[in-house]
DOPAKOL-778734 format. One record per residue: residue number from 1; residue in three letters; x, y, z of N, C-alpha, C in turn. Coordinates in steps of 0.05 Angstrom, whole numbers, plus 5000, padded with zeros to 4 digits. Layout:
N
k; r; nxx; nyy; nzz; caxx; cayy; cazz; cxx; cyy; czz
NUM; ALA; X; Y; Z; X; Y; Z; X; Y; Z
...
END
This chain:
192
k; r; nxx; nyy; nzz; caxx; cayy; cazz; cxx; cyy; czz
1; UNK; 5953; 4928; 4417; 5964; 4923; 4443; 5943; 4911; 4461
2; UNK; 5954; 4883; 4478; 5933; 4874; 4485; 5944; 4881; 4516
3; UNK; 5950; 4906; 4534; 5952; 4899; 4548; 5934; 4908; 4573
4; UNK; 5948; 4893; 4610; 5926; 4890; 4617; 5919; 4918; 4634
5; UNK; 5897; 4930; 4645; 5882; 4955; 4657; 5872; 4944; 4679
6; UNK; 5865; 4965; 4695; 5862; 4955; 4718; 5822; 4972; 4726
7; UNK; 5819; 4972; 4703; 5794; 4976; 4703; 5762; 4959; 4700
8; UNK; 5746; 4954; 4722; 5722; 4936; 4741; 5716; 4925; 4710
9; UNK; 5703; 4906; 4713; 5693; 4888; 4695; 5667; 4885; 4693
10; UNK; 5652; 4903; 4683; 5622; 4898; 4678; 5620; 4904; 4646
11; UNK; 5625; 4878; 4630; 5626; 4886; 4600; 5604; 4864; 4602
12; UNK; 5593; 4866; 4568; 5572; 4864; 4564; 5578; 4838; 4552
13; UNK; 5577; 4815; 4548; 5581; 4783; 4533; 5557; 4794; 4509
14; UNK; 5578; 4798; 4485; 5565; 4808; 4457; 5540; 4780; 4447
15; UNK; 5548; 4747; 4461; 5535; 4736; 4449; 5515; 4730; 4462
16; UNK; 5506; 4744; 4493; 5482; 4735; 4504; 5463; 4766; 4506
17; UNK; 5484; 4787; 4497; 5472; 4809; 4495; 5464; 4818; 4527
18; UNK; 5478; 4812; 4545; 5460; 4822; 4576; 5487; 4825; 4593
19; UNK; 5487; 4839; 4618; 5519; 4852; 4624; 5524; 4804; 4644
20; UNK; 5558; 4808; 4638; 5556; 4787; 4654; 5587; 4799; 4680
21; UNK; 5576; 4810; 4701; 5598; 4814; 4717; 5614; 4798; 4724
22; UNK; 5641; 4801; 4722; 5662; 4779; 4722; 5674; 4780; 4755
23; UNK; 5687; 4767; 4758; 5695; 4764; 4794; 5717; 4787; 4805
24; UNK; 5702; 4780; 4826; 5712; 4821; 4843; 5742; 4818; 4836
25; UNK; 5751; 4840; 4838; 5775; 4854; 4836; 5793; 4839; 4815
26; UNK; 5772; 4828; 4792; 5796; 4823; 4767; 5805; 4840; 4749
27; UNK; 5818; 4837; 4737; 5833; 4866; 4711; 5819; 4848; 4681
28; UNK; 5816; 4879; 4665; 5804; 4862; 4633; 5825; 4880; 4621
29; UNK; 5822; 4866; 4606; 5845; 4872; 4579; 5834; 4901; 4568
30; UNK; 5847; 4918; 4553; 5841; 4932; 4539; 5816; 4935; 4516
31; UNK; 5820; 4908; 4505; 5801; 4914; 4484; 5772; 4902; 4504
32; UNK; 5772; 4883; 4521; 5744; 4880; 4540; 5736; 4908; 4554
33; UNK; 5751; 4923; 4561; 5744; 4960; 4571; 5736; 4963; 4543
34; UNK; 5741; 4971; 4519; 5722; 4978; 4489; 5703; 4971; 4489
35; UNK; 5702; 4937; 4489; 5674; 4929; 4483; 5657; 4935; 4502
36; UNK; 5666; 4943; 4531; 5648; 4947; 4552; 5635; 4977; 4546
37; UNK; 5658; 4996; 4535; 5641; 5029; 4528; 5636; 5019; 4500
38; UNK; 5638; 5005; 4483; 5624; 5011; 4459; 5582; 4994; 4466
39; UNK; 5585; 4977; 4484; 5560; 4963; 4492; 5543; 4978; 4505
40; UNK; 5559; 5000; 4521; 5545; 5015; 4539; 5539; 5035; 4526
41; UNK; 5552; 5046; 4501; 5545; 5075; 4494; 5516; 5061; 4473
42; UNK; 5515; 5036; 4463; 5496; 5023; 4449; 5474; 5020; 4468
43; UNK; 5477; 5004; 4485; 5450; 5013; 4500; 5446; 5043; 4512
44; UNK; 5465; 5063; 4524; 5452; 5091; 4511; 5437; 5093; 4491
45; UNK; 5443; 5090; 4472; 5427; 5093; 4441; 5401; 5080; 4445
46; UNK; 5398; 5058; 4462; 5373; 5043; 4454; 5354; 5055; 4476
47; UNK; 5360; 5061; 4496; 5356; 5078; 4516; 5332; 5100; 4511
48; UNK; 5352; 5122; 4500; 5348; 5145; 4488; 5327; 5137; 4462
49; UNK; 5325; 5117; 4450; 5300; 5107; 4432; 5280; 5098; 4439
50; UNK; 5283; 5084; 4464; 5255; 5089; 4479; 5248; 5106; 4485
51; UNK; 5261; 5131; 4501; 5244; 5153; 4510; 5241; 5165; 4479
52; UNK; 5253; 5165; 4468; 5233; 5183; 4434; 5212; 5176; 4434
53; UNK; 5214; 5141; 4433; 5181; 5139; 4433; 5172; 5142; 4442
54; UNK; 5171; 5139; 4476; 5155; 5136; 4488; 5137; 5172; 4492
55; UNK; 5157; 5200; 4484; 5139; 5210; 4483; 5135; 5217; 4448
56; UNK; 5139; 5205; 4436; 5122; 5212; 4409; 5097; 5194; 4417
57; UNK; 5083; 5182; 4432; 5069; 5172; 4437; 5051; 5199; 4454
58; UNK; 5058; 5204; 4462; 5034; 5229; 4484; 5025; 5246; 4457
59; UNK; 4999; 5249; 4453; 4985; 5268; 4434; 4998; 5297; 4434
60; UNK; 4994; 5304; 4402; 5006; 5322; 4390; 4992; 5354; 4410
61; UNK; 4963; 5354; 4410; 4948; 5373; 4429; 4965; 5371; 4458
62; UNK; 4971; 5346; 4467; 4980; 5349; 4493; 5010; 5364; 4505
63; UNK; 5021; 5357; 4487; 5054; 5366; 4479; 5055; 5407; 4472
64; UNK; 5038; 5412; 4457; 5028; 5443; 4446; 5016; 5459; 4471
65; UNK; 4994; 5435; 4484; 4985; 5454; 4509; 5011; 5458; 4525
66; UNK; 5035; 5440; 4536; 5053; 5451; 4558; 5075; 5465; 4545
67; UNK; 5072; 5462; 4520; 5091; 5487; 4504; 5084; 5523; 4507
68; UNK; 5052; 5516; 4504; 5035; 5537; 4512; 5032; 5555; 4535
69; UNK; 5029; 5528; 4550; 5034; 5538; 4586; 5065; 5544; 4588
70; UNK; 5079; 5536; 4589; 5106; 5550; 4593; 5119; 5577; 4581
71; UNK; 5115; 5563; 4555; 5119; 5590; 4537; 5092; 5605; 4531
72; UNK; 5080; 5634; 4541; 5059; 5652; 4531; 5064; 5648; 4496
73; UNK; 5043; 5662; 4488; 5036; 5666; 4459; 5047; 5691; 4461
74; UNK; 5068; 5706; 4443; 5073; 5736; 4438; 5062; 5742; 4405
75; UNK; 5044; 5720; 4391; 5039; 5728; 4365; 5008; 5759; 4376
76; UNK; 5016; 5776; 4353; 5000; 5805; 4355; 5004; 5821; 4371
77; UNK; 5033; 5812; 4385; 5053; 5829; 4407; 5062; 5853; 4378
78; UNK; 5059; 5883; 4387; 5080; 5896; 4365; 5119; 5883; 4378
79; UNK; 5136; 5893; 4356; 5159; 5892; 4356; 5172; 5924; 4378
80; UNK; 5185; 5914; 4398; 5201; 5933; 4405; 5226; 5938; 4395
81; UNK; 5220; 5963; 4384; 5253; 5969; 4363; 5265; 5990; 4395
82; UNK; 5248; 6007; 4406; 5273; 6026; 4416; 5254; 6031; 4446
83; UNK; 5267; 6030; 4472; 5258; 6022; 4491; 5263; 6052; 4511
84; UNK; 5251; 6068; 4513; 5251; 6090; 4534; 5253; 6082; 4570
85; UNK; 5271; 6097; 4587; 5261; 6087; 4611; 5240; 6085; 4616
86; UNK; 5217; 6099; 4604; 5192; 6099; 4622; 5181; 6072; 4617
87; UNK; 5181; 6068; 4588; 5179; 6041; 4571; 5188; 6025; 4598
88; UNK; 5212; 6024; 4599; 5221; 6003; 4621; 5205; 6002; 4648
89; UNK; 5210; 6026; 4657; 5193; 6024; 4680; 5164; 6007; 4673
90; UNK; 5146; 6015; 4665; 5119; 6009; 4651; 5130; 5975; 4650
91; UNK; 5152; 5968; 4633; 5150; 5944; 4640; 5161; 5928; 4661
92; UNK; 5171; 5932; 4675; 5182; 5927; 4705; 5154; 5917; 4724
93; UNK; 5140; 5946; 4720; 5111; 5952; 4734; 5098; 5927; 4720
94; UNK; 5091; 5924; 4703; 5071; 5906; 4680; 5082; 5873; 4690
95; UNK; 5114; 5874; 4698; 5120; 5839; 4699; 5112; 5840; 4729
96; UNK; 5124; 5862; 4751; 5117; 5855; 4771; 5088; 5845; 4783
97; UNK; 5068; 5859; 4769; 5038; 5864; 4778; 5033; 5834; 4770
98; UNK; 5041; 5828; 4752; 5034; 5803; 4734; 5046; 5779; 4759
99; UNK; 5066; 5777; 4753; 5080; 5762; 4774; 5066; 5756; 4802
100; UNK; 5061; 5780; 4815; 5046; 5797; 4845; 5018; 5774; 4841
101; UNK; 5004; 5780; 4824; 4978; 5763; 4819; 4986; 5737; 4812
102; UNK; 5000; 5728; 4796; 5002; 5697; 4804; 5020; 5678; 4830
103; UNK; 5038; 5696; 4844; 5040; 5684; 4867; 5010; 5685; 4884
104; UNK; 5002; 5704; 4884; 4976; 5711; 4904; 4958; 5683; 4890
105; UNK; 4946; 5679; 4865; 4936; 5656; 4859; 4943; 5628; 4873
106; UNK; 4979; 5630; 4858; 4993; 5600; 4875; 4981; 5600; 4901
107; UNK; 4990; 5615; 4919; 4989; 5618; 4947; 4959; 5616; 4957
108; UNK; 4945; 5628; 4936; 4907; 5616; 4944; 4910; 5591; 4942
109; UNK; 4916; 5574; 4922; 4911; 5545; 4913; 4926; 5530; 4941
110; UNK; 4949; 5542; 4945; 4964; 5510; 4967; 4955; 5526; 4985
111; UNK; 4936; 5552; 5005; 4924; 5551; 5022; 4901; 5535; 5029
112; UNK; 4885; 5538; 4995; 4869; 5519; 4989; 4870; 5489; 4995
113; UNK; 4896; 5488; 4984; 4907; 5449; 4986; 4908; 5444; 5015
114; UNK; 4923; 5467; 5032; 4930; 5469; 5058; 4910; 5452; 5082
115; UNK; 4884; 5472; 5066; 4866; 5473; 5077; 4848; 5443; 5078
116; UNK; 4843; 5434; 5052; 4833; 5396; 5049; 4852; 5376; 5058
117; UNK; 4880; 5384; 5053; 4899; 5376; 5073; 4894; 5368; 5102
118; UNK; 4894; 5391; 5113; 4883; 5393; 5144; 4858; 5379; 5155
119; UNK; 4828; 5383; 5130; 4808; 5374; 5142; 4812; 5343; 5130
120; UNK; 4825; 5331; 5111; 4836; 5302; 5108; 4848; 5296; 5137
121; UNK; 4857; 5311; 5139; 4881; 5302; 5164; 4857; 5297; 5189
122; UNK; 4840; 5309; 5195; 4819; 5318; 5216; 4800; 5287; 5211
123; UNK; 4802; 5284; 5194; 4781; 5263; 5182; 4791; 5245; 5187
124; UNK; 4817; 5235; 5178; 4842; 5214; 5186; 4839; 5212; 5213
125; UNK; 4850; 5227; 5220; 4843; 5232; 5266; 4820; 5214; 5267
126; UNK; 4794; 5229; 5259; 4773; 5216; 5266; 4767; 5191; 5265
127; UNK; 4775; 5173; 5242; 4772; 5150; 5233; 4786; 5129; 5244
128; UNK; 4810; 5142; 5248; 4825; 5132; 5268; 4814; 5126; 5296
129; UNK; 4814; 5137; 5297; 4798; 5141; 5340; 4775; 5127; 5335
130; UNK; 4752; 5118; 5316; 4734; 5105; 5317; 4743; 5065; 5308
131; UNK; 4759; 5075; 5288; 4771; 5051; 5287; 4778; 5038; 5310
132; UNK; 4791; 5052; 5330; 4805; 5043; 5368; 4785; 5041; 5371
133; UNK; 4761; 5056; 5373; 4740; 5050; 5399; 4735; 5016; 5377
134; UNK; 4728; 5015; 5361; 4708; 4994; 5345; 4728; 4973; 5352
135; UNK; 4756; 4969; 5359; 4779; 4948; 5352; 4774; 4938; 5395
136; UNK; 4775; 4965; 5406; 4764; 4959; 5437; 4744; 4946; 5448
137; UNK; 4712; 4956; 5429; 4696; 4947; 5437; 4691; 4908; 5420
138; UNK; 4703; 4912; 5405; 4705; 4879; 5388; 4727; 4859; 5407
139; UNK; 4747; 4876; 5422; 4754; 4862; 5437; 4739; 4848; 5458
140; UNK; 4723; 4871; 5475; 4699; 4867; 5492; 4679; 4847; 5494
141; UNK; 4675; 4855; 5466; 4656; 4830; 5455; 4657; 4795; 5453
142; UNK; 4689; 4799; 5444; 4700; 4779; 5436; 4704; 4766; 5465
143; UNK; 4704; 4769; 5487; 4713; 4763; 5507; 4692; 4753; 5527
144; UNK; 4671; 4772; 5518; 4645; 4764; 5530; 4630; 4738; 5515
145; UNK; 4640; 4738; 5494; 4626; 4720; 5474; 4645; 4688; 5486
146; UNK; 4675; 4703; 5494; 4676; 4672; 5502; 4670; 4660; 5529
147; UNK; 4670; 4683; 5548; 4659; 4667; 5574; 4636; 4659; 5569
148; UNK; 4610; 4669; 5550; 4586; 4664; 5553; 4589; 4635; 5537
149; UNK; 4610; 4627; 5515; 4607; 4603; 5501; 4627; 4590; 5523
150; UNK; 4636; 4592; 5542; 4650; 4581; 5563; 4628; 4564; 5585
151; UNK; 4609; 4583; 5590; 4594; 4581; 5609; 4569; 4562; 5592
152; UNK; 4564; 4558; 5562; 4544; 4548; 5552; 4559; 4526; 5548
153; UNK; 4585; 4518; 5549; 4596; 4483; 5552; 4598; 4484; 5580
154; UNK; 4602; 4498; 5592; 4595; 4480; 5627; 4560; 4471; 5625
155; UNK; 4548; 4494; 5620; 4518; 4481; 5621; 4508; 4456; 5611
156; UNK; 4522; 4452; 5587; 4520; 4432; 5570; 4527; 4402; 5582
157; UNK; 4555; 4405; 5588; 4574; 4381; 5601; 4551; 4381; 5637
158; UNK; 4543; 4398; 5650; 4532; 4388; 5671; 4497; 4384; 5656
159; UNK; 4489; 4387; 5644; 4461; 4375; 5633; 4467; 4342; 5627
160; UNK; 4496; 4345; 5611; 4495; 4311; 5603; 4501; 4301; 5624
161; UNK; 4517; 4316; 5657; 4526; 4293; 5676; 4502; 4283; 5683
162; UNK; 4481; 4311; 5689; 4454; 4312; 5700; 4434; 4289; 5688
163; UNK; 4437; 4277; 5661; 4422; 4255; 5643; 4435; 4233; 5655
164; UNK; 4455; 4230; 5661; 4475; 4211; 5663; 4467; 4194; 5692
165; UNK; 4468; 4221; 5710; 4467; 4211; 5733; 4421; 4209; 5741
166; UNK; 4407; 4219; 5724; 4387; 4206; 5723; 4383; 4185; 5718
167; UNK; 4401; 4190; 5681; 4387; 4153; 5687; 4395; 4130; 5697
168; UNK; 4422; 4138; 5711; 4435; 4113; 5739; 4405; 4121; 5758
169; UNK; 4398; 4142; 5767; 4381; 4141; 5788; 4356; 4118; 5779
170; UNK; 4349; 4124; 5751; 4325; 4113; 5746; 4336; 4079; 5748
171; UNK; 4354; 4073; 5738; 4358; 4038; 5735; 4364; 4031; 5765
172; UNK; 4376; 4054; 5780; 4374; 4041; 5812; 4348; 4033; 5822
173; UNK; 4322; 4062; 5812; 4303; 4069; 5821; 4288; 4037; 5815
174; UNK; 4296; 4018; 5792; 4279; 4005; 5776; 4293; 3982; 5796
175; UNK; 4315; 3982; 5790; 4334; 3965; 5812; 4312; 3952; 5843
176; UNK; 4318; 3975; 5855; 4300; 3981; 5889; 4270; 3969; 5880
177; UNK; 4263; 3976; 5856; 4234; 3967; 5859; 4220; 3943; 5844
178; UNK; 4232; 3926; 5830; 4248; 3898; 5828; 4243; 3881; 5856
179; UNK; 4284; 3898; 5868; 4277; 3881; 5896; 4253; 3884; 5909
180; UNK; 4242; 3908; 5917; 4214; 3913; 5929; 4196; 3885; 5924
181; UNK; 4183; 3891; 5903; 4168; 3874; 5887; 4176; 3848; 5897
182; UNK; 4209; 3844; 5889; 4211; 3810; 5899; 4212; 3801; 5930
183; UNK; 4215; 3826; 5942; 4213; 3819; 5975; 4178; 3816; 5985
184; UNK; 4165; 3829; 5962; 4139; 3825; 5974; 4126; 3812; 5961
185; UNK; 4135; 3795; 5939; 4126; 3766; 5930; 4137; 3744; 5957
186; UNK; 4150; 3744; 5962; 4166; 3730; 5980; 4150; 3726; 6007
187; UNK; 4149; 3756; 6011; 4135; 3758; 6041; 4105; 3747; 6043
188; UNK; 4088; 3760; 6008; 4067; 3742; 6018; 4069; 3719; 6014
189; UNK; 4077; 3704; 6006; 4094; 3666; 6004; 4095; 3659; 6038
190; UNK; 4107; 3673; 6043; 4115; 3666; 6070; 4081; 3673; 6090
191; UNK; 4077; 3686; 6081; 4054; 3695; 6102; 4023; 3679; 6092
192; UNK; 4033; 3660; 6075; 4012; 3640; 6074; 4018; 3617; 6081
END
């Protein structure tokens, strides 16, 4: 039966092997819904074969230690065949005390953590606030640095007007004393 379902279209094109989504709100046929769960339960499978590998890859020691840590060792435990209340009590007492000391441990450690936490955090603050002063005073700087390179091109631009307008003074000065010279060649001419 090829008929049609009204079920989304994300099947997998068997010959490019990669999903190819088909256009919104079309219907696939029956057997394109199969190939779409038979593709998808296949890449499940391939899926699920990478993570095998990927932890048959973590060392055999590494895998034993959190088997270890989770699960205690009970080997050279005797067998309890027949369990008295007191028995019980005794062990009630024995899980609680046990228990009692490793919360108290936990609870040292993330007071502990709490605690480098806090003075990270204290340290953070600090670094921070010096960072502002250092980003304020670079501003400062930066500002001073440009009126002073502001004020070292005015010096500059009036040194060259200052050359400028010397050496017009001097070619006047040479100018005036030229004429001089030629008024008093002249004069003594005349005064002989």
């Amino acid at each position: 039966t090829n008929h049609e379902t009204s079920i989304p279209n994300l099947n997998m094109s068997s010959a490019e092997g990669k999903p190819s989504i088909c256009r919104e709100n079309s219907e696939c046929t029956e057997e394109e819904a199969t190939n779409m769960i038979r593709e998808g339960i296949a890449d499940a499978y391939q899926r699920e074969k990478a993570r095998k590998e990927e932890l048959s890859q973590v060392p055999l020691e590494d895998r034993e230690a959190a088997i270890y840590e989770n699960f205690p060792d009970v080997r050279g435990c005797k067998l309890i065949t027949e369990m008295t209340e007191a028995d019980l009590i005794a062990l009630r007492l024995k899980a609680y005390y046990s228990e009692k000391r490793r919360m108290k441990e936990m609870f040292k450690k993330v007071q502990e953590q709490i605690a480098e936490y806090h003075e990270l955090l204290e340290y953070s603050n600090k670094m921070e606030s010096r960072l502002n002063k250092l980003k304020t005073w670079a501003r400062f700087l930066e500002e001073e640095c440009k009126e002073k390179s502001l004020k070292v091109s005015s010096l500059e631009n009036e040194v060259v007007d200052l050359k400028l307008h010397l050496a017009n003074e001097k070619s006047s000065s040479q100018r005036i004393s030229n004429e001089l010279a030629k008024i008093t060649s002249e004069n003594q001419l005349l005064a002989r």
